[in-house]
Legacy VTK file of the C-alpha trace (Angstrom):
# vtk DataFile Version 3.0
C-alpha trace
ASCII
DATASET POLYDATA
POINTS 414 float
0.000 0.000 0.000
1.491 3.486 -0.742
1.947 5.418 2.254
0.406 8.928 2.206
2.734 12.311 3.311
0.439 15.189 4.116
2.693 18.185 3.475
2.501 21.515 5.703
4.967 24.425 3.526
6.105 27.482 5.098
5.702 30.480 3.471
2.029 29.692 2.595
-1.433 30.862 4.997
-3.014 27.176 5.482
-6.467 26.322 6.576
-6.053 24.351 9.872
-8.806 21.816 7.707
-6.691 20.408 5.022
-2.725 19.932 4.260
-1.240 22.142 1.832
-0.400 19.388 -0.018
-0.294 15.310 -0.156
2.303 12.995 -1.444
1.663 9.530 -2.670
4.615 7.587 -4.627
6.017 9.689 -7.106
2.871 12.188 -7.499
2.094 14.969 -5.278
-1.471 16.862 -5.328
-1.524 20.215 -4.271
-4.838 21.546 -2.768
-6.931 24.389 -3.945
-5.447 27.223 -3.450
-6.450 31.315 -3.581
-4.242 34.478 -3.441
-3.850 35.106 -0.019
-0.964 36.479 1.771
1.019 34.989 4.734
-2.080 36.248 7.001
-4.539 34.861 5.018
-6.022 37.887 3.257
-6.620 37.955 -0.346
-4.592 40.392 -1.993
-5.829 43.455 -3.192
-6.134 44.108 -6.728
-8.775 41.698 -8.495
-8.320 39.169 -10.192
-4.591 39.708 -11.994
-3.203 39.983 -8.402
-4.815 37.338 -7.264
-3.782 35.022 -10.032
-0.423 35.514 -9.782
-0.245 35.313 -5.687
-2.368 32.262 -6.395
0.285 30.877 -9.040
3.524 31.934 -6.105
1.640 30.077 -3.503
1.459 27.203 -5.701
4.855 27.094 -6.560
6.257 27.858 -3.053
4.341 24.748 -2.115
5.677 22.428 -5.301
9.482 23.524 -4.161
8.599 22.467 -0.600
7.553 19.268 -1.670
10.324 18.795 -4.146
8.919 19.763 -7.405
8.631 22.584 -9.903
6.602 23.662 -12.697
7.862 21.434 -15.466
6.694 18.552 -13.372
2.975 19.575 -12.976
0.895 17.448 -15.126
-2.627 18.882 -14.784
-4.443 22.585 -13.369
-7.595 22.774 -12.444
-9.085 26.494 -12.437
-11.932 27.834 -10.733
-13.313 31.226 -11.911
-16.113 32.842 -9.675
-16.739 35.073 -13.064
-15.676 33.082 -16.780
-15.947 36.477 -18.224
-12.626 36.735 -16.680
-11.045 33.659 -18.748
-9.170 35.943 -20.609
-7.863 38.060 -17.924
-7.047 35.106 -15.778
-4.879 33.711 -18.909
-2.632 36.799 -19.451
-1.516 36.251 -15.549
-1.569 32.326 -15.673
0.603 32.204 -19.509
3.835 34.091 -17.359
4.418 31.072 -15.390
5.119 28.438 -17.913
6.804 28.011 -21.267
6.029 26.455 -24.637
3.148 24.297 -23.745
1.668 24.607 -20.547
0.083 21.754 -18.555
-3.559 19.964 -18.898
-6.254 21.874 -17.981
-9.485 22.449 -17.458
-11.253 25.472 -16.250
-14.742 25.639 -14.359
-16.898 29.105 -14.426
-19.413 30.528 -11.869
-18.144 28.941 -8.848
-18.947 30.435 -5.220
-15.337 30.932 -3.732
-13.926 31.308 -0.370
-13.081 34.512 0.953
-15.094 36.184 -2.121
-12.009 35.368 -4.403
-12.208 35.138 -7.910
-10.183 32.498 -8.377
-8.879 29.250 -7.178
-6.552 26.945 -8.318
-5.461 22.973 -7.633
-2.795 20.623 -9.770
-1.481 17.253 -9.597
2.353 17.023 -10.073
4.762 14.301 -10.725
8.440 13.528 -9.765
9.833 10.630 -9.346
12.312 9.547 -6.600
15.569 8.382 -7.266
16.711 5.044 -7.066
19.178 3.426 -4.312
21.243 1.963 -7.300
24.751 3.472 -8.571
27.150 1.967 -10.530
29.719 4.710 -10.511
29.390 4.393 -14.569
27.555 7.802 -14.392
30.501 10.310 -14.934
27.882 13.611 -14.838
26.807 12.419 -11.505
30.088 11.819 -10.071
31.246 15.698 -11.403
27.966 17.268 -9.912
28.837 17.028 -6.172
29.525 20.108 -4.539
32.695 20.883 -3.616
34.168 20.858 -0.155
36.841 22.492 1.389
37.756 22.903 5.229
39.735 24.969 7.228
40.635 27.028 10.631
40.651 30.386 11.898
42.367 31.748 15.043
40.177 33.871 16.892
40.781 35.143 20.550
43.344 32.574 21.096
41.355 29.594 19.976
41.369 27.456 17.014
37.714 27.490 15.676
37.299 24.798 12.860
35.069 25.559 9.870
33.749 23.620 6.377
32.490 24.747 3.029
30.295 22.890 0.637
28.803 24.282 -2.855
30.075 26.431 -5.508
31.561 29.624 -3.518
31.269 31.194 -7.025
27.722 31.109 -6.736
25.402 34.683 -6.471
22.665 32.910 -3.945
22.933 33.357 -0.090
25.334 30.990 1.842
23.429 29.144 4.557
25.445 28.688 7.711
24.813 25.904 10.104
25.376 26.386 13.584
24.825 23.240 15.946
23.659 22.323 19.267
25.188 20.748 22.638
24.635 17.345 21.517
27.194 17.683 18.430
29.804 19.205 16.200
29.844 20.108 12.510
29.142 16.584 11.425
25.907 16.385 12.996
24.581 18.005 10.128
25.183 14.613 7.741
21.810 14.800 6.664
21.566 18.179 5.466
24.405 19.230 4.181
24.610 17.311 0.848
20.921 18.084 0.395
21.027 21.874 1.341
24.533 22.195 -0.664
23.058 21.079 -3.941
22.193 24.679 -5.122
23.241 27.293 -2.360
26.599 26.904 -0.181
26.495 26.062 3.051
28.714 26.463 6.033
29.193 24.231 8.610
31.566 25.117 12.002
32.348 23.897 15.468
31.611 26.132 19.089
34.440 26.282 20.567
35.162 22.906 22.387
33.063 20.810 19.805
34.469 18.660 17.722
37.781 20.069 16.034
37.607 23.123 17.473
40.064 24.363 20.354
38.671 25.762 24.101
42.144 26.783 25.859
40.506 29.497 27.522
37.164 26.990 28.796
35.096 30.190 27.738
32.668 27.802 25.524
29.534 29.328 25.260
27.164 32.340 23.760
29.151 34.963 25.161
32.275 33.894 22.865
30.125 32.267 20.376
28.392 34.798 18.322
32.114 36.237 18.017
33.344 33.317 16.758
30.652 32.858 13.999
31.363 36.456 12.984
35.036 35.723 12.729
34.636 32.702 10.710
32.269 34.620 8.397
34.398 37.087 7.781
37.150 35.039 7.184
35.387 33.366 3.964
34.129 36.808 3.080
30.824 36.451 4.196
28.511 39.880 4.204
25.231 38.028 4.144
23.491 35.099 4.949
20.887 32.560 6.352
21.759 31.510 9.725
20.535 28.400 11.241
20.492 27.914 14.958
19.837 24.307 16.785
19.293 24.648 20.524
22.703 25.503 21.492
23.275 27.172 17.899
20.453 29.921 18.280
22.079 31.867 20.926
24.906 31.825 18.549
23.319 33.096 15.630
21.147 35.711 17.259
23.693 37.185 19.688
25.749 37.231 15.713
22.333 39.210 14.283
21.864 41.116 16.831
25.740 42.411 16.896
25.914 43.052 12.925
22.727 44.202 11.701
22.033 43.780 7.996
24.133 40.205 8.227
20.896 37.549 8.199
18.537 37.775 5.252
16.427 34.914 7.635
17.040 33.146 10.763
16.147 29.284 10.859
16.007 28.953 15.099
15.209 25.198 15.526
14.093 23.706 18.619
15.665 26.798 20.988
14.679 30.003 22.271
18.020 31.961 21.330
17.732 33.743 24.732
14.554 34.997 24.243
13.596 34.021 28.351
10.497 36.783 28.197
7.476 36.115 30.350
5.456 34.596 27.536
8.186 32.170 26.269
9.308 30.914 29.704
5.418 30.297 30.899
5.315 28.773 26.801
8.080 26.143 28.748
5.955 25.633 31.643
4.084 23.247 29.072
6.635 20.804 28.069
6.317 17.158 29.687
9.139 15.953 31.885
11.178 13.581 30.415
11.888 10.209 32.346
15.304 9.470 34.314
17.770 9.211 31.513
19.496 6.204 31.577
22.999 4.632 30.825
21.893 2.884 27.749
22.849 2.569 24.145
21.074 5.574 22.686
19.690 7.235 25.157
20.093 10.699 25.192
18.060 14.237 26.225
18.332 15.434 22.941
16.568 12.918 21.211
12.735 11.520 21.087
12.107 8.511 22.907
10.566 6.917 20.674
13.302 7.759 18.149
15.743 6.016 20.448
13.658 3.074 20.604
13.237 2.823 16.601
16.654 4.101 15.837
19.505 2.652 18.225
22.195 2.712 15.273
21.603 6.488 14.530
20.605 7.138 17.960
24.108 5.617 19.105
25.838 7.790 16.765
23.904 11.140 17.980
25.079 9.465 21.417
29.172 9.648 20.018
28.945 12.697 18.369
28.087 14.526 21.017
31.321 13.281 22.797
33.641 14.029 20.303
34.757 17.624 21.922
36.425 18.833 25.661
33.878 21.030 26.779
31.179 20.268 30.099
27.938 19.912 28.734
26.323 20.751 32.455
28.578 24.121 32.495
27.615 24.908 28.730
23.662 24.775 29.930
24.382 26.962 32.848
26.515 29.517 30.667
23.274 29.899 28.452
21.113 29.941 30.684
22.540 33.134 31.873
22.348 34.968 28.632
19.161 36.772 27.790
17.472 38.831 25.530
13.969 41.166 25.994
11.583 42.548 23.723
13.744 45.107 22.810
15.732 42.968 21.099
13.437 40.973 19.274
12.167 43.917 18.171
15.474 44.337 16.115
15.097 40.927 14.507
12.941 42.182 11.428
14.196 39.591 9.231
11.975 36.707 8.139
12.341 33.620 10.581
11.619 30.054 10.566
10.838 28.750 14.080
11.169 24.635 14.222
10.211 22.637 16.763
9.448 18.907 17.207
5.740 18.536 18.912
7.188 16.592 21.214
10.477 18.493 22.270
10.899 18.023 26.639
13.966 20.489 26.587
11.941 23.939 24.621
8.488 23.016 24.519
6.298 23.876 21.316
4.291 26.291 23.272
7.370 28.446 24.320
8.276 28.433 20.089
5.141 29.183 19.427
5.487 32.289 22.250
8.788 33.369 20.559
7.136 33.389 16.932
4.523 36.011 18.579
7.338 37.763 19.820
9.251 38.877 16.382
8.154 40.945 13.957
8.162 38.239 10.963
7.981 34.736 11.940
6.840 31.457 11.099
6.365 28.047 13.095
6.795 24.741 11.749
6.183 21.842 14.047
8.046 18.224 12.889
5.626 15.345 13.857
6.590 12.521 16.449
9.750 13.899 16.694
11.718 15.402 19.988
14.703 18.050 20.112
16.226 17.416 17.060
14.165 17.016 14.553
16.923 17.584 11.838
18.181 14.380 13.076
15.464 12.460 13.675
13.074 13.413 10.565
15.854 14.983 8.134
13.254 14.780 5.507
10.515 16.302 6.999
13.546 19.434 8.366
15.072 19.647 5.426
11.552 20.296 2.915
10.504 22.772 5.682
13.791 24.672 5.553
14.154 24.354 1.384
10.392 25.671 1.205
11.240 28.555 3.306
14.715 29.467 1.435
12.386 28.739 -1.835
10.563 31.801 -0.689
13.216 33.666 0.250
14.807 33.267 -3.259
11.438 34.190 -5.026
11.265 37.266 -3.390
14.573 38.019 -4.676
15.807 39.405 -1.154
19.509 38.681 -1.604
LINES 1 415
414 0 1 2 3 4 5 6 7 8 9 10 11 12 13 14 15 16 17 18 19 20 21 22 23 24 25 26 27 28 29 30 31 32 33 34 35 36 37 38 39 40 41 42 43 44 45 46 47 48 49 50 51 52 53 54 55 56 57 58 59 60 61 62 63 64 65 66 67 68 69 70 71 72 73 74 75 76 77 78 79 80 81 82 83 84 85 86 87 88 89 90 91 92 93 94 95 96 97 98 99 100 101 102 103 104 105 106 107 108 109 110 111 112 113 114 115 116 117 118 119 120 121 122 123 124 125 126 127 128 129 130 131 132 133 134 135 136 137 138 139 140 141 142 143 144 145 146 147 148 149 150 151 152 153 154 155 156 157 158 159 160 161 162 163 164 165 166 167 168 169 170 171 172 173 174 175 176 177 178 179 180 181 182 183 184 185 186 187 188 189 190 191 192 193 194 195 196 197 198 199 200 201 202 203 204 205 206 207 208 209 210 211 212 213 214 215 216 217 218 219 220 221 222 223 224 225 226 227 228 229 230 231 232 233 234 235 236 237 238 239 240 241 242 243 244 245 246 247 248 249 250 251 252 253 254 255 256 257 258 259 260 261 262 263 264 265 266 267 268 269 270 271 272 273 274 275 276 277 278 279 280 281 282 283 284 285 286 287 288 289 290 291 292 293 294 295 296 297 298 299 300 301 302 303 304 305 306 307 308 309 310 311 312 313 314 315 316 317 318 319 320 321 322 323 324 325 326 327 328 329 330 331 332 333 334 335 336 337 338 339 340 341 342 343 344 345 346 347 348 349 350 351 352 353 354 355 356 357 358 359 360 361 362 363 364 365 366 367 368 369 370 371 372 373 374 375 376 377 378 379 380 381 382 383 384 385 386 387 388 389 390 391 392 393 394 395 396 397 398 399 400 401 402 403 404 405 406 407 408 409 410 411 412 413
């Protein structure tokens, strides 16, 4: 039986009723969907701007789930008024060349929201196959390059990697990861994210190959650290991702250069952020039970993922050893660093806020108090999944931050 994925794209106002889209096998059908904006207003304008916000919805929510125009194989239109067929065309032509999918269009239809038009398709994309015989020469030349390196900052050795085509006019996307691992921890995503954007990966100080002389690991040398690194590879501007640990980093590193982060991805963490409405949001989480000396078992990870995982679970479980530093002093060092309102007040970028719905360390109700707090924010919860979701569902982590970059991209705000 082919298992259905019901997909949920940032970037996109969804009805809490239906899935933006659903994934069987190789097709993926996209629901009807109007112009509205990220609040869930039509746009103003009529019909033209509302066919071509219906048309960037749709194709924010193809590139979430992995597809793009050319794979669409059939549109179905709704029109409250046919007498604005024509109209509708001039908008809907823009979006595709040569010959445009199957089609068929349906007249004097009562619409949500009083729009005047709606619009559903039916994709298809297949998914590649496990088998490689190393005969394909274009597929061997088509991985991104990789190079790594150090930079000495403040007396420390702080160890850094790049992945993609450094030649290459989109935003970097810098990784920055939690207490539970290193640079590597970011297997999953890295070969993904790097296939059309570079992306930066780096150890806090104390993690994996980088140096901790001083025993100063935490967010007040951090943010430092990533802003040394980034300048050392020439960085100006960029996405920053935070996990846990990570999104103290890449605030405190917003918050100290201004104009630095076109977005902030801040998964599973609070950055600081310890207002009165995010710590009560924590007040909501569900106590974990007595962790245990057993193979997998670890704070940072679901349960149940520990149960269904060991082998991965294990090697979350060695990663996070691979370093000097005290995890129990790290905690208490970030604990101690705080921002207000003020400050997220300053944070007018666009950010992602990811959190798995069942995450004991920063419960979902705490992100969800944080995305109320800044000025442009968006949550995305990973199901059945615990801290670190970008371990423990890479697929489902990965679409949600590709859909969100997709948007970025679109709205050419580089």
């Amino acid at each position: 039986m082919t298992r259905v994925e019901r997909l949920d794209i940032p970037g996109v106002h969804r009805l809490p009723h239906f899935a933006h889209a659903a994934r069987a096998g190789d097709y993926v059908y996209v629901s009807g969907t109007l112009g509205t904006d990220l609040d869930g207003a039509l746009v103003p304008g009529g019909l033209k701007a509302e066919t071509d916000q219906t048309l960037a919805n749709i194709a924010t929510i193809l590139q979430g789930a992995g597809c793009g125009w050319d794979d669409v194989a059939s549109v179905s239109v709704y029109l409250a008024d046919l007498e604005e067929f024509a109209a509708m065309n001039e908008v809907y032509d823009r979006f595709f060349d040569d010959l445009a999918p199957a089609r068929i269009t349906i007249g004097g239809v009562d619409l949500a929201l009083g729009a005047r038009v709606e619009m559903q398709c039916v994709a298809y994309r297949a998914r590649p196959t496990a088998g490689f015989t190393g005969d394909d020469e274009a597929m061997l030349t088509a991985r991104p390059a990789r190079r790594t390196g150090f930079v000495e900052h403040d007396g420390e050795r702080l160890y850094y990697e790049v992945i993609g085509d450094e030649s290459s006019d989109t935003t970097p996307l810098v990784l920055s990861h939690g207490a539970g691992g290193n640079h590597a921890v970011w297997f999953q995503q890295v070969a993904h994210l790097a296939s059309n954007r570079v992306v930066v990966t780096w150890d806090h100080r104390g993690y994996g190959r980088s140096s901790d002389l001083g025993d100063r690991t935490g967010p007040l040398v951090a943010s430092a650290d990533l802003l040394a690194i980034l300048d050392e590879l020439g960085i100006q501007r960029a996405d920053l991702v935070g996990q846990s640990m990570g999104g103290w980093s890449v605030v405190g590193a917003a918050l100290a250069r201004p104009g630095l982060a076109r977005s902030l991805v801040l998964a599973d963490t609070i950055g600081g952020f310890a207002t009165e409405t995010v710590l009560a949001g924590l007040a909501h989480g569900v106590p974990r039970g007595p962790e245990r000396e057993a193979l997998g078992d670890h704070p940072a990870l679901g349960e149940a993922f520990s149960a269904r995982s060991p082998e991965l679970a294990h090697l979350y479980q060695s990663l996070g050893r691979m370093g000097s530093c005290d995890g129990a002093i790290v905690i208490k060092r970030l604990l101690e660093v705080t921002h207000d309102e003020g400050q997220a007040a300053q944070l007018t970028m666009p950010v992602l806020l990811i959190v798995g719905d069942h995450d004991q360390l920063f419960a979902p109700a705490a992100i969800h108090a944080l995305g109320d707090l800044l000025p442009d924010a968006r949550v995305v919860e990973i199901e059945g999944t615990g801290h670190s979701p970008y371990f423990e569902d890479p697929t489902a982590w990965n679409r949600a931050v590709d859909s969100f970059l997709a948007w970025l991209d679109a709205r050419h705000d580089v």
